[in-house]
ZAMILUM-612940 format. One record per atom (N, C-alpha, C): residue number from 1; x, y, z. Coordinates in nm, 2 decimals. Atoms other than C-alpha are relative to their C-alpha. Example, Ala and Ser with C-alpha at 12.3 -4.5 7.8 and 13.67 -1.06 7.14 Angstrom:
2
+-----+--------+--------+--------+
:   k :   east :  north :     up :
+-----+--------+--------+--------+
:   1 :   0.09 :  -0.12 :   0.00 :
:   1 :   1.23 :  -0.45 :   0.78 :
:   1 :   0.09 :   0.12 :   0.00 :
:   2 :  -0.09 :  -0.11 :   0.00 :
:   2 :   1.37 :  -0.11 :   0.71 :
:   2 :  -0.08 :   0.11 :   0.08 :
+-----+--------+--------+--------+
END
This chain:
174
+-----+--------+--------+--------+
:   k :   east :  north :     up :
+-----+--------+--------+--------+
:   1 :  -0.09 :   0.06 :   0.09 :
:   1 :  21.28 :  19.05 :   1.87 :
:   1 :   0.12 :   0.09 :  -0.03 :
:   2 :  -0.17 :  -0.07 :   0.01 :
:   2 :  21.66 :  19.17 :   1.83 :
:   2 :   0.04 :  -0.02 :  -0.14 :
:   3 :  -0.06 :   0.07 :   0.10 :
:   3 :  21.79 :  19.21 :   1.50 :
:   3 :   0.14 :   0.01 :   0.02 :
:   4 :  -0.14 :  -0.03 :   0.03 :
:   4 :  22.16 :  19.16 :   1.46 :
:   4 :   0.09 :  -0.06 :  -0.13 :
:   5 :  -0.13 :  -0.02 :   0.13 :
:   5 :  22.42 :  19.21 :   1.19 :
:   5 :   0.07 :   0.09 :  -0.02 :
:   6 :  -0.13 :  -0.03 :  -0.01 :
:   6 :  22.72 :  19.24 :   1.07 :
:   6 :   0.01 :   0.09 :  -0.16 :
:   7 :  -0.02 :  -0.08 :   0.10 :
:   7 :  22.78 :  19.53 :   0.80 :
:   7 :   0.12 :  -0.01 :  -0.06 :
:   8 :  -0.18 :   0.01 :   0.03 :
:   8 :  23.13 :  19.55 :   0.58 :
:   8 :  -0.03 :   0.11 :  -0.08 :
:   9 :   0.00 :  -0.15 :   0.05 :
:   9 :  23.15 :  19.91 :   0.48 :
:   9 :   0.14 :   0.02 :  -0.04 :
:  10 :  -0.12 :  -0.06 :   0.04 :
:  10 :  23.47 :  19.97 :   0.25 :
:  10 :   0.10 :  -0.06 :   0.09 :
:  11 :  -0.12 :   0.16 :  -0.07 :
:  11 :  23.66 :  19.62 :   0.41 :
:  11 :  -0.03 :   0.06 :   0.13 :
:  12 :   0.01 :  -0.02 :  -0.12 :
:  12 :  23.55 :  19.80 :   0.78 :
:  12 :  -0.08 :  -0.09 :   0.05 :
:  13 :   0.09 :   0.08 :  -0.05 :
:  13 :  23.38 :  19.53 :   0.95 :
:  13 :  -0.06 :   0.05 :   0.20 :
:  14 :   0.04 :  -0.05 :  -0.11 :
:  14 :  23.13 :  19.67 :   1.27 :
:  14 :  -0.09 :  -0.09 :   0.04 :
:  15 :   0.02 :   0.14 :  -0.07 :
:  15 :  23.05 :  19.42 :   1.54 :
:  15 :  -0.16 :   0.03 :   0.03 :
:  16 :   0.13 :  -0.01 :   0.05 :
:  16 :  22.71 :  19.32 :   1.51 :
:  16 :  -0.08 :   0.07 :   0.18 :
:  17 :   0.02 :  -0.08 :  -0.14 :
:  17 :  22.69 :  19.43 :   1.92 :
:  17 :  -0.01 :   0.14 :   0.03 :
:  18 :   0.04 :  -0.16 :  -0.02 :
:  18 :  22.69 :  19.79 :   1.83 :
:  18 :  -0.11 :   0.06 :  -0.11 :
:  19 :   0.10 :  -0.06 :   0.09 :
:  19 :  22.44 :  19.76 :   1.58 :
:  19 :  -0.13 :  -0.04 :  -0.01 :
:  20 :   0.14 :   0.07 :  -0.05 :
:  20 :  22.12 :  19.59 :   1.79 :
:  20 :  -0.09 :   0.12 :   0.02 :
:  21 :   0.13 :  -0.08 :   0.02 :
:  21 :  21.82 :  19.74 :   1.75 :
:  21 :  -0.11 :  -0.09 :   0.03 :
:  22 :   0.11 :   0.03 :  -0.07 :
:  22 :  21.49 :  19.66 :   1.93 :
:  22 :  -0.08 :  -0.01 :  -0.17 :
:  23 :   0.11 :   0.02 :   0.10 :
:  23 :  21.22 :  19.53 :   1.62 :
:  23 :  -0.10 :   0.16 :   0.01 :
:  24 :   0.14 :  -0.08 :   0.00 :
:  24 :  20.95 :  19.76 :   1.75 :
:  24 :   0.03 :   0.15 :   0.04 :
:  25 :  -0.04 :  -0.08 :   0.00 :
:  25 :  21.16 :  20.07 :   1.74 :
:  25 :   0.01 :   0.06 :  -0.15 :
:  26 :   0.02 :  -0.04 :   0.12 :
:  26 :  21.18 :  20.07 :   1.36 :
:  26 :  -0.16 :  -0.03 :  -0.04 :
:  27 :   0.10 :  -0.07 :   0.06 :
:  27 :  20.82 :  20.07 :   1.38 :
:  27 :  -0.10 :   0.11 :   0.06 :
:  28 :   0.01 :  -0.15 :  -0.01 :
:  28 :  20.69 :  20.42 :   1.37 :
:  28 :  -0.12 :   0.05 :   0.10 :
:  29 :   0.12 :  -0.07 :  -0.12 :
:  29 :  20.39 :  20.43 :   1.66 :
:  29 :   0.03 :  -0.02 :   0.12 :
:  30 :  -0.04 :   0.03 :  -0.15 :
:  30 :  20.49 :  20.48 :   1.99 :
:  30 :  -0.11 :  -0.08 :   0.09 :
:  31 :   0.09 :   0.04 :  -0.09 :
:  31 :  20.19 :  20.36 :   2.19 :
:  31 :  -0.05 :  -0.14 :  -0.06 :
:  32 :  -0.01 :   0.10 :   0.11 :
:  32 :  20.18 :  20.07 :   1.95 :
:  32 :   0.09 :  -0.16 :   0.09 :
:  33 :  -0.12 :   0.17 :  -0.10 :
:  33 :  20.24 :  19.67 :   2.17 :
:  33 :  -0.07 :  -0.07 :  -0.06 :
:  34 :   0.01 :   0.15 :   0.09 :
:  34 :  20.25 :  19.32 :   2.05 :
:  34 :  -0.16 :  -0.04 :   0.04 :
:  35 :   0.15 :   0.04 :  -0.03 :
:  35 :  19.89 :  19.28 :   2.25 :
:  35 :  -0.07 :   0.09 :  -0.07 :
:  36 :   0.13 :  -0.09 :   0.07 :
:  36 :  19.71 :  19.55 :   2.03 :
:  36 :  -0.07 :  -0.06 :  -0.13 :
:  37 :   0.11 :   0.01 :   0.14 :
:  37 :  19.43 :  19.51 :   1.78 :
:  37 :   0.05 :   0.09 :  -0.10 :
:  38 :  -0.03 :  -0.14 :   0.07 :
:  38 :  19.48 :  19.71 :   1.46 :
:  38 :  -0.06 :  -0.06 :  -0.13 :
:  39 :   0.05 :   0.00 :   0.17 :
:  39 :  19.32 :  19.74 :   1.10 :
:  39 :   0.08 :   0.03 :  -0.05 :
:  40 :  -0.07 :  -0.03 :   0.15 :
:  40 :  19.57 :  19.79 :   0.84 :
:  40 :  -0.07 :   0.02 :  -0.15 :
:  41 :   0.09 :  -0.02 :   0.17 :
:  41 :  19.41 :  19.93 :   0.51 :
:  41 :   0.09 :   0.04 :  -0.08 :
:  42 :  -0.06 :  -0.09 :   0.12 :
:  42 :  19.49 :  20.03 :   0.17 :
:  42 :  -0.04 :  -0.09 :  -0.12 :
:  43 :   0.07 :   0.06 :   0.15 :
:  43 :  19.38 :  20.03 :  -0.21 :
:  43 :   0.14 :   0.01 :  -0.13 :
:  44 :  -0.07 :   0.00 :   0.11 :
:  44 :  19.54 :  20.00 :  -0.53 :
:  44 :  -0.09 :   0.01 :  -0.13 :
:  45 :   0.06 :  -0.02 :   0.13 :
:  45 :  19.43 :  20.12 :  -0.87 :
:  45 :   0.04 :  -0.09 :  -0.12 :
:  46 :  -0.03 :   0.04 :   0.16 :
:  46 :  19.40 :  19.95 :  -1.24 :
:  46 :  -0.02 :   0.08 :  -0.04 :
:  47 :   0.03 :  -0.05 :   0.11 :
:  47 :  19.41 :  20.19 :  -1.48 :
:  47 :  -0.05 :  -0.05 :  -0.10 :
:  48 :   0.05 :   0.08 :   0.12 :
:  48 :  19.39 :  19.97 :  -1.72 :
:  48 :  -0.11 :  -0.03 :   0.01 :
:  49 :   0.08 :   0.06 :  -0.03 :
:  49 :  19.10 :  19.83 :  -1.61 :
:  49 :  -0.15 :   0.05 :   0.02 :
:  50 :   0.07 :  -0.02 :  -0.02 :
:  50 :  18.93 :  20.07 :  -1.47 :
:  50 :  -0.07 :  -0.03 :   0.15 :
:  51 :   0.06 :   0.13 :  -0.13 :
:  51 :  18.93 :  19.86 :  -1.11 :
:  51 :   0.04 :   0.09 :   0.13 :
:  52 :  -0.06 :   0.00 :  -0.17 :
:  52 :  19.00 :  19.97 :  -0.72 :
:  52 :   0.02 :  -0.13 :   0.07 :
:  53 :  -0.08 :   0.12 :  -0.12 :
:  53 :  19.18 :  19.70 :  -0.50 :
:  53 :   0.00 :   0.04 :   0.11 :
:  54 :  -0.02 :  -0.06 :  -0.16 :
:  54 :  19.09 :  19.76 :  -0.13 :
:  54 :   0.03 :  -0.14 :   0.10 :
:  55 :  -0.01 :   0.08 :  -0.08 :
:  55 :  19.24 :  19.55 :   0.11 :
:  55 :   0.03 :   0.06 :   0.17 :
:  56 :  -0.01 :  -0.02 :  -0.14 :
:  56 :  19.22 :  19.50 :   0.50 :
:  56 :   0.02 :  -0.13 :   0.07 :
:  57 :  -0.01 :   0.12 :  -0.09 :
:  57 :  19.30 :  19.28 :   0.78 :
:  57 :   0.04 :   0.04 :   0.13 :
:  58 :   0.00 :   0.00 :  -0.14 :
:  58 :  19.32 :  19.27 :   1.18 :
:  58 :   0.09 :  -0.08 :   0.04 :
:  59 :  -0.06 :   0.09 :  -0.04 :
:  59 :  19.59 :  19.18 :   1.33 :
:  59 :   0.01 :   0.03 :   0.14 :
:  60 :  -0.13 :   0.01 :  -0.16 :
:  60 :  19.77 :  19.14 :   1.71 :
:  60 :   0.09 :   0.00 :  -0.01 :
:  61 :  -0.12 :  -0.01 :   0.02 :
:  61 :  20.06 :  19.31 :   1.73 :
:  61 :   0.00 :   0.03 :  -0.16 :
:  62 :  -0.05 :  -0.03 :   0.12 :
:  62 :  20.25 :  19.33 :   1.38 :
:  62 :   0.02 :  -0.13 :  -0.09 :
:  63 :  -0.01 :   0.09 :   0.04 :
:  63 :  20.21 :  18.95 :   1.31 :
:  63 :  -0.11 :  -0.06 :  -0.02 :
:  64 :   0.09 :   0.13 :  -0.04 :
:  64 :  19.91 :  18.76 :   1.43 :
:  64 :  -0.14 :   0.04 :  -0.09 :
:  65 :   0.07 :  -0.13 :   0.10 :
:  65 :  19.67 :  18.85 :   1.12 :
:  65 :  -0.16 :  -0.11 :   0.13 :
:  66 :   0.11 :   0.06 :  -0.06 :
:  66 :  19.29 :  18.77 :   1.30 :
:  66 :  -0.10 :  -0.04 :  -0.14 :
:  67 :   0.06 :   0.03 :   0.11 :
:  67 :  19.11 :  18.83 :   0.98 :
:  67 :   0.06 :   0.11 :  -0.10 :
:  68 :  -0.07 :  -0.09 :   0.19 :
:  68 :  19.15 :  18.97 :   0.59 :
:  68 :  -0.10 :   0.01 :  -0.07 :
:  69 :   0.07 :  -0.01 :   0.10 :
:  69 :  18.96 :  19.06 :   0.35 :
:  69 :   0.01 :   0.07 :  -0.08 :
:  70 :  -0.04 :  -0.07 :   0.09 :
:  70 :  18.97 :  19.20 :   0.02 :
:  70 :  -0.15 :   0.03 :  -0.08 :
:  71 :   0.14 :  -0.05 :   0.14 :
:  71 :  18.70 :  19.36 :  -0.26 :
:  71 :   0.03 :   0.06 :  -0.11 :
:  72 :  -0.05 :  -0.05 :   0.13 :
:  72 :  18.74 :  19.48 :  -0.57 :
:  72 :  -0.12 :   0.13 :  -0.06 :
:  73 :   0.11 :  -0.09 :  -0.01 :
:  73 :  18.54 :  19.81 :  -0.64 :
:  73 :   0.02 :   0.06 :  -0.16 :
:  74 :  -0.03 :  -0.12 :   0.14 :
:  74 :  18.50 :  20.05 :  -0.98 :
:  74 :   0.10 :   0.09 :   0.07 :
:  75 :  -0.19 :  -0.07 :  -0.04 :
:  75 :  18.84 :  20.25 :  -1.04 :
:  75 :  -0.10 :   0.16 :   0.10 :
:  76 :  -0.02 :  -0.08 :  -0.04 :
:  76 :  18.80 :  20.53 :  -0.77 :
:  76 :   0.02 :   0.15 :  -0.09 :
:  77 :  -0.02 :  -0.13 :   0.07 :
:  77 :  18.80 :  20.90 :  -0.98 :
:  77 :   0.14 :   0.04 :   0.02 :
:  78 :  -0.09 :  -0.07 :  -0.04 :
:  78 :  19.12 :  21.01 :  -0.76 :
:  78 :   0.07 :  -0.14 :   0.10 :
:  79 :  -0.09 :   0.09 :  -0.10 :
:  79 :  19.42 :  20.77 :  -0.57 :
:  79 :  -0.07 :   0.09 :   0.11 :
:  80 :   0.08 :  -0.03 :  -0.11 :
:  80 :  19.28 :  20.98 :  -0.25 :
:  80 :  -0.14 :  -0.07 :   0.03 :
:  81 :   0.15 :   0.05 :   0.00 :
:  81 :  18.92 :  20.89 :  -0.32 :
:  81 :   0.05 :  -0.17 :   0.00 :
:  82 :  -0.07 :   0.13 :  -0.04 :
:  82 :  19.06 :  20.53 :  -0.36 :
:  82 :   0.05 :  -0.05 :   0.09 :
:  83 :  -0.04 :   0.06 :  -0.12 :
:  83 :  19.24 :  20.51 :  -0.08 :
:  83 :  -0.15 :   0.03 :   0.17 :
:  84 :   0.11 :  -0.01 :  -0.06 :
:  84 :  18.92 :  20.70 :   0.11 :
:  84 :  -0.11 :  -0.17 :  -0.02 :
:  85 :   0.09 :   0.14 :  -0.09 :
:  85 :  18.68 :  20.38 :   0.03 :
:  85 :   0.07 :  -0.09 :   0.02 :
:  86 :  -0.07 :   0.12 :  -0.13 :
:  86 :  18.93 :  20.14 :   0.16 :
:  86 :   0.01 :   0.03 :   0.17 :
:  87 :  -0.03 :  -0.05 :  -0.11 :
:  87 :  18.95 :  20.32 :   0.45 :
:  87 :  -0.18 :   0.03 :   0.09 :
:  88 :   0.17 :  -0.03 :   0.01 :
:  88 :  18.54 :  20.37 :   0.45 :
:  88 :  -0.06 :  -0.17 :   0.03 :
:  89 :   0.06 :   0.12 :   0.02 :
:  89 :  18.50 :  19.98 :   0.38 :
:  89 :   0.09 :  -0.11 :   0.11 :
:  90 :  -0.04 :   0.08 :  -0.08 :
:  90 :  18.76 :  19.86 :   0.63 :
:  90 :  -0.09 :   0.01 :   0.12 :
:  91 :   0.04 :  -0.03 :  -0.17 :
:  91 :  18.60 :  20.02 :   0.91 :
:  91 :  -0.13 :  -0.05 :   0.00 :
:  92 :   0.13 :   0.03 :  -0.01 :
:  92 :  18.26 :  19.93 :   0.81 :
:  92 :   0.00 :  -0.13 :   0.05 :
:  93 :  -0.05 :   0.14 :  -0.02 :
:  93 :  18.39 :  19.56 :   0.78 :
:  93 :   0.10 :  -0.03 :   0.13 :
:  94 :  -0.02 :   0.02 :  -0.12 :
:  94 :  18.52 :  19.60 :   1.13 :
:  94 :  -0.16 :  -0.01 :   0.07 :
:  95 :   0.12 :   0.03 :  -0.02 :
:  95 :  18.17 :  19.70 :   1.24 :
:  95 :  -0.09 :  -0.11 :  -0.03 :
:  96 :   0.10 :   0.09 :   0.03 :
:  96 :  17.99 :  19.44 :   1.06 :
:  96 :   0.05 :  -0.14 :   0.10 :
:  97 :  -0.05 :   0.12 :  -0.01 :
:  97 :  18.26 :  19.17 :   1.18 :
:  97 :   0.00 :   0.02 :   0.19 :
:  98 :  -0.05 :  -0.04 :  -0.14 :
:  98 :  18.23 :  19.32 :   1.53 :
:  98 :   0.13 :   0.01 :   0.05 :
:  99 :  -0.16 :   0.01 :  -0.05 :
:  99 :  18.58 :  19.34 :   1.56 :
:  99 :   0.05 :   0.13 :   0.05 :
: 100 :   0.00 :  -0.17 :  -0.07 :
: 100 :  18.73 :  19.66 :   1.77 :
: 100 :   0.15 :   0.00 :   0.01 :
: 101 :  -0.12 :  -0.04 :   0.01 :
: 101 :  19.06 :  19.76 :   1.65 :
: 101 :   0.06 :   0.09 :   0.08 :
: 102 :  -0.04 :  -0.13 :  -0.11 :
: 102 :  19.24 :  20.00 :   1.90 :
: 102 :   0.10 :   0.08 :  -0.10 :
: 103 :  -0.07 :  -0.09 :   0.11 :
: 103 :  19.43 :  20.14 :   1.57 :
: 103 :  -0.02 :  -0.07 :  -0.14 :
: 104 :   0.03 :   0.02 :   0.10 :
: 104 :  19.37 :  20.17 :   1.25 :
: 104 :   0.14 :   0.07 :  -0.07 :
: 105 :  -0.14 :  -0.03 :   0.11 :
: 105 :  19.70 :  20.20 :   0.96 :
: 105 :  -0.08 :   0.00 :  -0.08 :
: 106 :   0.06 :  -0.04 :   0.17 :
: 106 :  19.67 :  20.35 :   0.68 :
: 106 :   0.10 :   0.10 :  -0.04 :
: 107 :  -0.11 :  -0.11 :   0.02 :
: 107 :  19.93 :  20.50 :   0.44 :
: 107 :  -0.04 :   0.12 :  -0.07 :
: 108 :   0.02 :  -0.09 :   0.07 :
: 108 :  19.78 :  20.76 :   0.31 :
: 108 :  -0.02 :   0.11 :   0.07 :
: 109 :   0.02 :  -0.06 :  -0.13 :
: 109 :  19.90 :  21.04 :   0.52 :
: 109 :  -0.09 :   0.18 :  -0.04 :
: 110 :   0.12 :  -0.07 :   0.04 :
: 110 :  19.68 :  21.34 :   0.33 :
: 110 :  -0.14 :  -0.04 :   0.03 :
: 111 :   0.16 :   0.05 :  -0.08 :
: 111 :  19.36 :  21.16 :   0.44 :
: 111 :   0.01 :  -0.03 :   0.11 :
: 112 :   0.03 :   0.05 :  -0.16 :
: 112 :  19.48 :  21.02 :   0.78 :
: 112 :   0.00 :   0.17 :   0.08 :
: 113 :   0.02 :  -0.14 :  -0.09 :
: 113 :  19.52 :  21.39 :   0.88 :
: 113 :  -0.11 :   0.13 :  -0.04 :
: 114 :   0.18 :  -0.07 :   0.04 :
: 114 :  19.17 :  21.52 :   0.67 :
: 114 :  -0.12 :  -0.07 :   0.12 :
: 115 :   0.08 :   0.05 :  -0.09 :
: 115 :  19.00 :  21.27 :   0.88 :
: 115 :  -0.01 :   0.06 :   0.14 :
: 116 :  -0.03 :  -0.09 :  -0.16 :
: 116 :  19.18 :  21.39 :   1.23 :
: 116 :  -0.01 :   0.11 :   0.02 :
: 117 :  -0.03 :  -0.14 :  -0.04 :
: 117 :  19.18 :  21.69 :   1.19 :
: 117 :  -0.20 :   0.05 :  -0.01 :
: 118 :   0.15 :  -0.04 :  -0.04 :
: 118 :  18.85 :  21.93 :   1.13 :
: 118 :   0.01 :   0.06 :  -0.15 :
: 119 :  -0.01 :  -0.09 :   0.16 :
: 119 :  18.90 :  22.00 :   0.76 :
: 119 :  -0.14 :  -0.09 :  -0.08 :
: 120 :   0.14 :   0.01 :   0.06 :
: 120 :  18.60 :  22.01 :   0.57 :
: 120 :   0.02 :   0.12 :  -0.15 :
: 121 :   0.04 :  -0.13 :   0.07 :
: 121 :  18.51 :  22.20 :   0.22 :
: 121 :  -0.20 :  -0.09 :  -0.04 :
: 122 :   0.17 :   0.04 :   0.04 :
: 122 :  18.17 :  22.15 :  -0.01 :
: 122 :   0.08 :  -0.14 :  -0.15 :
: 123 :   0.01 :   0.09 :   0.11 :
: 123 :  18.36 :  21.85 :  -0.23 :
: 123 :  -0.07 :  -0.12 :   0.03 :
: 124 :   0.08 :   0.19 :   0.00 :
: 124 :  18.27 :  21.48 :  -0.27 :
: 124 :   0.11 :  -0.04 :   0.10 :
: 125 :  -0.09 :   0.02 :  -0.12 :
: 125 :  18.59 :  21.42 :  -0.08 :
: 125 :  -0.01 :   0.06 :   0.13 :
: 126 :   0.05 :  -0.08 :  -0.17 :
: 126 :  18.47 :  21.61 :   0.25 :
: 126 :  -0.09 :  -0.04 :   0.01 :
: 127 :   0.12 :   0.13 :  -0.04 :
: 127 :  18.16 :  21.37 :   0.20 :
: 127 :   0.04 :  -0.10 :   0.00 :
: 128 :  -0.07 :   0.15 :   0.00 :
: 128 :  18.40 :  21.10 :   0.20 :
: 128 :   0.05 :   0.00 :   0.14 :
: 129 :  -0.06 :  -0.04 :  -0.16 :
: 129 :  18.59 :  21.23 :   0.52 :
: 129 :  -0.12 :  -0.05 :   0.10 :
: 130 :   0.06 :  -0.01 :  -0.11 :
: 130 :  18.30 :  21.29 :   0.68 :
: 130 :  -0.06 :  -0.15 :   0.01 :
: 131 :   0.04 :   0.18 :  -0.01 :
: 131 :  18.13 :  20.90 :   0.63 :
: 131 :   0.15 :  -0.05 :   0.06 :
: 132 :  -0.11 :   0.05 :  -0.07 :
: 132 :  18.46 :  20.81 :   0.76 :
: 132 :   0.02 :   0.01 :   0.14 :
: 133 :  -0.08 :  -0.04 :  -0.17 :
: 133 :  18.50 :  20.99 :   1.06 :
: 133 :  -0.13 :  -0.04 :   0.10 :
: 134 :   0.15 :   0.03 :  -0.05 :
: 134 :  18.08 :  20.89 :   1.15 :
: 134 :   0.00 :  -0.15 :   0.03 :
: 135 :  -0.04 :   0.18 :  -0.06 :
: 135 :  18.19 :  20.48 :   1.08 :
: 135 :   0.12 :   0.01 :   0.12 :
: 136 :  -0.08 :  -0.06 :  -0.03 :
: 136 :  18.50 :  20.60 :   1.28 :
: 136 :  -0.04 :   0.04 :   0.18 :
: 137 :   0.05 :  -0.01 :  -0.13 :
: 137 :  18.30 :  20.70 :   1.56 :
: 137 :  -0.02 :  -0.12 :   0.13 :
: 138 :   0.05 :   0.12 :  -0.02 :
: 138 :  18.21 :  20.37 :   1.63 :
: 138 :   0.11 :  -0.06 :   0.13 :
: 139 :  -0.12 :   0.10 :  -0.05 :
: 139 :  18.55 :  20.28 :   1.78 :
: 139 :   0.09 :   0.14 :   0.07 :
: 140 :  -0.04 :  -0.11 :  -0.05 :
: 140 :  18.60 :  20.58 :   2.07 :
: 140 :   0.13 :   0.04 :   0.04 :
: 141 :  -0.19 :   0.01 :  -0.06 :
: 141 :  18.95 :  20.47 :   2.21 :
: 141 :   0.07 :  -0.05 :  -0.11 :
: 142 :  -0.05 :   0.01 :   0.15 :
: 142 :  19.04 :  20.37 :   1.83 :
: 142 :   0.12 :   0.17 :  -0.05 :
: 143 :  -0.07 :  -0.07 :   0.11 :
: 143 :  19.36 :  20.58 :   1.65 :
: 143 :  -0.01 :  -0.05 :  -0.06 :
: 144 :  -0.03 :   0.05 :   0.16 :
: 144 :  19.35 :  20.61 :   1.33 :
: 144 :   0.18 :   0.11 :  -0.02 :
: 145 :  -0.15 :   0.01 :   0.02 :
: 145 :  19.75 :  20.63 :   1.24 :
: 145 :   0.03 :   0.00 :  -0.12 :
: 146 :  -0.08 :   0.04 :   0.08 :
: 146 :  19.99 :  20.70 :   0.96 :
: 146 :   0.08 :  -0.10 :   0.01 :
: 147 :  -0.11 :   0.14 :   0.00 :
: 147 :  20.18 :  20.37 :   0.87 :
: 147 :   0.06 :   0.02 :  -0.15 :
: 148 :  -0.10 :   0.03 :   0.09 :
: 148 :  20.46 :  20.39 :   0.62 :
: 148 :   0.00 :  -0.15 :  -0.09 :
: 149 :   0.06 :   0.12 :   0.05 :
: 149 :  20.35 :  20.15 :   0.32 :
: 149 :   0.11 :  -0.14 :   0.02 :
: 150 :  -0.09 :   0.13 :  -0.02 :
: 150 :  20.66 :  19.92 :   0.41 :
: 150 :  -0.04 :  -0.08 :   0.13 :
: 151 :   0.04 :   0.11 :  -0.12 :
: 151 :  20.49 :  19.83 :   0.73 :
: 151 :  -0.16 :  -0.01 :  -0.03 :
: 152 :   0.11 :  -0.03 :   0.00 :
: 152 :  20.17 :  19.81 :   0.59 :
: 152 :  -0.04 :  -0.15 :  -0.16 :
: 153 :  -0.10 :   0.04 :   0.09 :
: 153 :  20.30 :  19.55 :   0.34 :
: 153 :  -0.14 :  -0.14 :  -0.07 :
: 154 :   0.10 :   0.08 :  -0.02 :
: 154 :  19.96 :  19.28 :   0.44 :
: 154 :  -0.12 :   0.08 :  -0.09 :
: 155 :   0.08 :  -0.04 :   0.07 :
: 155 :  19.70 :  19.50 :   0.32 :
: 155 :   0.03 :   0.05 :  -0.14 :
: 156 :  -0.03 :  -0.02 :   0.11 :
: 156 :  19.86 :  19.61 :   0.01 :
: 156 :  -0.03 :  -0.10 :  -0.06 :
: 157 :   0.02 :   0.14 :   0.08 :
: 157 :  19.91 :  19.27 :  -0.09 :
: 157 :  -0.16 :  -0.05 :  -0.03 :
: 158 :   0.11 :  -0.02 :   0.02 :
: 158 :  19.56 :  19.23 :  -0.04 :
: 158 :  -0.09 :   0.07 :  -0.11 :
: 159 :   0.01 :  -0.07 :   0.08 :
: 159 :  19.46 :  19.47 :  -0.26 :
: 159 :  -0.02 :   0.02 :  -0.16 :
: 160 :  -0.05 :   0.06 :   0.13 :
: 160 :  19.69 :  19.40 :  -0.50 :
: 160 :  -0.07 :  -0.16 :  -0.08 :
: 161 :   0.06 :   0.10 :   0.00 :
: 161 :  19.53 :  19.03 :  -0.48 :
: 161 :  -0.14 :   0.04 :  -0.07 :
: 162 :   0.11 :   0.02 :   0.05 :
: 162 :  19.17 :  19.16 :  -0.58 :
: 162 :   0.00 :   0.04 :  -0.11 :
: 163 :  -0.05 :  -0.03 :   0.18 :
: 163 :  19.30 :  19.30 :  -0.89 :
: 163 :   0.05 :  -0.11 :  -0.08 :
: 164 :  -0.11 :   0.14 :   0.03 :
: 164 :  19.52 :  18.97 :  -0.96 :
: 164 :  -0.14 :  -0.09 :  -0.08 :
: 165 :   0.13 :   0.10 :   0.02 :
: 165 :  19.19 :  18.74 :  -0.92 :
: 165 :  -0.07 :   0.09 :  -0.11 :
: 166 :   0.09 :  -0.04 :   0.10 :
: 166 :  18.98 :  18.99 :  -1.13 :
: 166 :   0.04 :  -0.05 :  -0.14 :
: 167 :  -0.08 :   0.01 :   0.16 :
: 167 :  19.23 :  18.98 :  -1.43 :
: 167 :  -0.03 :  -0.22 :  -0.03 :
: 168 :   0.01 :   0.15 :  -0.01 :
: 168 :  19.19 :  18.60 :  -1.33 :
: 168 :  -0.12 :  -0.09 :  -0.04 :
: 169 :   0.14 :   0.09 :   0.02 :
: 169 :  18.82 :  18.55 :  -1.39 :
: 169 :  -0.05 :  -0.01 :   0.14 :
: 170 :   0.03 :   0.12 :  -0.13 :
: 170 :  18.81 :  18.44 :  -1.01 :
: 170 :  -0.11 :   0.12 :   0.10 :
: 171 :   0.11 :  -0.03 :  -0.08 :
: 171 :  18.63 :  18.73 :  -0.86 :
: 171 :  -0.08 :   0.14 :  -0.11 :
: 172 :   0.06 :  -0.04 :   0.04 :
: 172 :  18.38 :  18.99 :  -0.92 :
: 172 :  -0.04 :   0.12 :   0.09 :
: 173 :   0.01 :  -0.15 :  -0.05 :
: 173 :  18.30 :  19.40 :  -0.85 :
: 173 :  -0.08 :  -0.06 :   0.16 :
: 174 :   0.07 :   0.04 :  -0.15 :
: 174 :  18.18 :  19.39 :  -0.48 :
: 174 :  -0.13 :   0.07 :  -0.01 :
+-----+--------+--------+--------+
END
């Protein structure tokens, strides 16, 4: 997909011909095509509340969602830890759905690079890593990838949704 337009910068007007840009260039994974599987995750906190919001969904490509789903968990201790069980509960809920993502998004680039990497201490969060990187195993030719939460924009909403419904009555702790 091509985007084009026409900018007017201080009455300069620049012809929308030198300002085309390929879609899948503003998004940030190289090895990244319209035929790939991918899990998109991510949580959202209520303070107020006391709530975690994790959402996920599979798409093809950057459009074609396959499946979604959302849960609503107790508030997380730490936004990290938060964003760890979304990222614990997507992949499981890949396994369970048998579904086999060839990438996994996720914006939380402090945990996408605790996971990849080999970092370990003696916290609860290095017991979180590690259940991650064991479901994680699951899926050998699987990256897991930093995504910038503006392309990531499906599971947020999600997220945000199981917090929505809670305040709503409509759903209940997973």
């Amino acid at each position: 997909m091509w985007k084009s337009t026409t900018n007017n910068l201080a009455g300069h007007s620049v012809p929308a011909s030198n300002q085309r840009m390929h879609y899948s260039q503003l998004f940030p994974v190289d090895d990244f095509h319209e035929d790939s599987a991918a899990l998109y995750v991510d949580a959202t906190l209520d303070h107020n509340h006391g709530l975690t919001g994790i959402g996920f969904t599979l798409k093809i490509g950057q459009h074609q969602i396959i499946a979604s789903e959302n849960h609503l968990l107790p508030r997380a201790s730490t936004p990290i830890f938060a964003e760890g069980q979304a990222l614990l509960q997507g992949i499981s809920w890949c396994i369970d759905s048998q579904l086999k993502p060839e990438f996994i998004f996720f914006d939380c680039l402090n945990l996408v690079s605790k996971v990849n990497g080999d970092w370990q201490d003696h916290s609860a969060l290095s017991g979180l890593v590690s259940q991650i990187r064991l479901f994680f195993s699951n899926f050998p030719k699987a990256s897991l990838k930093y995504l910038p939460r503006q392309f990531n924009t499906a599971a947020h909403s999600l997220a945000k949704d199981a917090i929505r419904l809670r305040e709503e009555g409509h759903e209940e702790l997973f």
